[in-house]
C-alpha positions in Angstrom: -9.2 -30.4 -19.8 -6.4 -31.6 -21.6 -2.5 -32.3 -20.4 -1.0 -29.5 -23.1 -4.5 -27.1 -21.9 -3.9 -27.7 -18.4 -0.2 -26.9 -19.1 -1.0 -24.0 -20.9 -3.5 -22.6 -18.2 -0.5 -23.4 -15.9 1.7 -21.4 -17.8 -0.9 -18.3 -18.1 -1.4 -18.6 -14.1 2.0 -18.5 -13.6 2.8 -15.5 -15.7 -0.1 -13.4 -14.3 0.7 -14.5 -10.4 4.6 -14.0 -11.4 4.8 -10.3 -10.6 2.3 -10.4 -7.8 4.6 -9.5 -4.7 3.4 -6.4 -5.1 4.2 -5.7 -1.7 7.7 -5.8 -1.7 9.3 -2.7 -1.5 12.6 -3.1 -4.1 14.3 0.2 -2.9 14.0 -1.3 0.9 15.4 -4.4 -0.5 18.6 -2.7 -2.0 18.9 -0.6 1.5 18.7 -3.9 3.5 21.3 -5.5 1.4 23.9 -2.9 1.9 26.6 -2.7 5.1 25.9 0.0 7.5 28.3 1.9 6.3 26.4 2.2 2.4 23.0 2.9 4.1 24.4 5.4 5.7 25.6 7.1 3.0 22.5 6.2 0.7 20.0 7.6 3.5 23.0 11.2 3.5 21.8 11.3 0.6 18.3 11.3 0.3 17.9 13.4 3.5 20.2 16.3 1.4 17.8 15.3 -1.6 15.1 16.9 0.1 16.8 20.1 1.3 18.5 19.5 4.3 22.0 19.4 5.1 23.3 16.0 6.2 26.6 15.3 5.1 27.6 12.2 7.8 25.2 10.1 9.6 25.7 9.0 13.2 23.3 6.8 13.6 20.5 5.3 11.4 17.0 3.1 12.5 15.1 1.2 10.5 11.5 1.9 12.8 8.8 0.3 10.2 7.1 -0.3 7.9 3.1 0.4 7.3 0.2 -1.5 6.1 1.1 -0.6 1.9 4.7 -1.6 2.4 6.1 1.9 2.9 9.2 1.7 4.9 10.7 4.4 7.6 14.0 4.9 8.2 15.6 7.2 10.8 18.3 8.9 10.3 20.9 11.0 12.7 23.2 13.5 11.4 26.4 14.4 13.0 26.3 18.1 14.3 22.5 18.3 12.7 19.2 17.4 13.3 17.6 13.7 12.9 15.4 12.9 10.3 12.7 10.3 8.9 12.8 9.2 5.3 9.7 7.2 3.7 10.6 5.2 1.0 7.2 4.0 -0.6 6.5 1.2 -1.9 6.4 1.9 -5.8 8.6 1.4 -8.7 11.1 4.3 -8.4 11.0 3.9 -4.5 9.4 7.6 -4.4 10.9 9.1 -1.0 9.8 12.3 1.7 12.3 13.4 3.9 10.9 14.9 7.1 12.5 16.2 10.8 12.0 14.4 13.7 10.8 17.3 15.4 8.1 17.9 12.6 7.2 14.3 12.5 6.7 14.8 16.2 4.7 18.1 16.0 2.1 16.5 13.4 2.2 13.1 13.8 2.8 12.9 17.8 5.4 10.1 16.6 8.8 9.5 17.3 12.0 8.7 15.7 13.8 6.2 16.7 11.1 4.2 18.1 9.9 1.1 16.3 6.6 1.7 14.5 3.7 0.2 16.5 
């Protein structure tokens, strides 16, 4: 093969393998980069996004993440119950907002406890 052939193969490689992290997880990455502080209030409102109240968080967690790069994040709400949010790994960062106590009852997990 020639030098321009192999440097035109090198550039077709390197546009296909470009996007291949296909396992990062971009809305994780934008959580992760925040203070505690904007997490808090980004995870408020994606608990309240899913129909429950949640207007200040006391505590949050990250516990996980799975085998497809789905991340779990627990959250605690002051005066209210605790809850897990899923952020999957896809391009909007698709979410699902579930109680602790549900997780619990049909998944025998539980929050606040790192994923195992």
């Amino acid at each position: 093969m020639g030098r321009i052939s192999r440097w035109l193969a090198g550039l077709v490689i390197a546009g296909v393998l470009a996007p291949l992290p296909l396992w990062a997880n971009p809305a994780q990455d934008r959580l992760a980069a925040m203070s505690e502080v904007e997490r808090s209030e980004a995870l408020a409102v994606f608990v309240e996004s899913g129909g429950h109240h949640c207007r200040t968080v006391a505590r949050t967690f990250f516990q996980g993440e799975d085998i497809k790069g789905n991340v779990f994040w627990n959250v605690a709400c002051v005066g209210g119950e605790s809850y897990v949010v899923v952020i999957k790994n896809d391009v909007p960062g698709s979410t699902r907002v579930m109680s602790c106590r549900r997780l619990r009852a049909v998944a025998g997990a539980d929050c606040f406890k790192k994923l195992g």
